[in-house]
N, C-alpha and C positions, 0 to 999 in steps of 0.2 A: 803679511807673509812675504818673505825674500823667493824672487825667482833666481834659476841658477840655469846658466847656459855654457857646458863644456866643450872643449875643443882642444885639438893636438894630438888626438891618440894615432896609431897608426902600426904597421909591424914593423920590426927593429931583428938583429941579429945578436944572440948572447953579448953582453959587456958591453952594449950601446947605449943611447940613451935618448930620453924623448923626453917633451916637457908639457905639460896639461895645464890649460887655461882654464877660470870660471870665473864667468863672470856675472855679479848679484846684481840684481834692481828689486824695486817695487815697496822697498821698506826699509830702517832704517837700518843702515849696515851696521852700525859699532852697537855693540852691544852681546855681538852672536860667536860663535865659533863657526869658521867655517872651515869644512874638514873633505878629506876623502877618503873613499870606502871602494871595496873592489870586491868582484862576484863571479864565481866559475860556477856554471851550469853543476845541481844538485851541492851545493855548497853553501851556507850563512854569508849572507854577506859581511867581510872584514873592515874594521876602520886601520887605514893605515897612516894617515896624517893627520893635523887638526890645527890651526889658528886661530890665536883669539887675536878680535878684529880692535880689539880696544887699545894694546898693547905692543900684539906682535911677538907675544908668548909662543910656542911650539912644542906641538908634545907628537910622538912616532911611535909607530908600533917597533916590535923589538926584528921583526924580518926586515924592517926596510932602514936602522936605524944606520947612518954613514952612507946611505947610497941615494936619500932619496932625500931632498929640501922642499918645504914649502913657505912660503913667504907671499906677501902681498902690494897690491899699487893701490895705497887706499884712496887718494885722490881718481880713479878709476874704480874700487868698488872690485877689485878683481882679485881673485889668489893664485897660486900657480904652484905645480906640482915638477920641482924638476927629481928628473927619474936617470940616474946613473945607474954602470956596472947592472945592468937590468940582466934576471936570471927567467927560465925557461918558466919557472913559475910564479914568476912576476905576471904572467898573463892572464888577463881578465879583464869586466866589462869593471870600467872607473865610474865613477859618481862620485858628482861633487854634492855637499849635502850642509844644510843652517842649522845649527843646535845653537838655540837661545837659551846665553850665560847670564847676562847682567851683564853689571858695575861692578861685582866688588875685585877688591884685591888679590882675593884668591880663588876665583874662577878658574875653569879648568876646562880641558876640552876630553869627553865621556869615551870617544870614538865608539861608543856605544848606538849600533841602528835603532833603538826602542829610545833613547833622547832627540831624533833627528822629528823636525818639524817640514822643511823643506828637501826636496831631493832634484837632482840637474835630470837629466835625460840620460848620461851617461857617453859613454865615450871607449869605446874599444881600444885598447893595446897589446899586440902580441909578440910575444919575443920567441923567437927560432934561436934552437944548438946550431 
């Protein structure tokens, strides 16, 4: 199993931007999507990015889709969530989180929380109007 350890969150002011670090150990990193999901008190947690670690494929949800990159240092085992033009309801606790794809070709990343295996600790970001 992948652990995940995130960092960078913090508050920002509307149309700012912050960038969210995670970073995996303990198992073998290529083979997984590694994504992030965000959670406001009485709400589903949402998937809002995703990475396949094999490739370097990307798939976004459609709220963050132009404002928000994720990408990785796979010689560090690491992803990162950079967060522009950040909106007031952009706020919410982040997690970083391992959904094991495989190999093939057409792996995909679910941002679905009921495929997630591993979950980070999470990481708070708040954006003020």
């Amino acid at each position: 199993q992948v652990q995940l350890v995130e960092s960078g969150g913090g508050s920002v002011e509307a149309g700012g931007s912050l960038r969210l670090s995670c970073a995996a150990s303990g198992a073998f990193y290529s083979g997984n999507c590694i994504g992030w999901f965000r959670q406001v008190p009485g709400k589903e947690r949402e998937g809002v990015a995703g990475i396949i670690t094999r490739d370097g494929r990307t798939f976004y949800a459609d709220s963050v889709k132009g404002r928000f990159t994720i990408s990785q240092d796979s010689a560090k085992a690491t992803v990162y969530l950079e967060m522009n033009s950040l909106k007031p309801e952009d706020t919410a606790m982040y997690y970083c989180a391992q959904e094991w794809v495989g190999f093939r070709s057409d792996t995909y990343c679910s941002l679905s929380p009921e495929r997630i295996a591993a979950w980070g600790q999470g990481t708070q970001v708040t954006v003020s109007s």
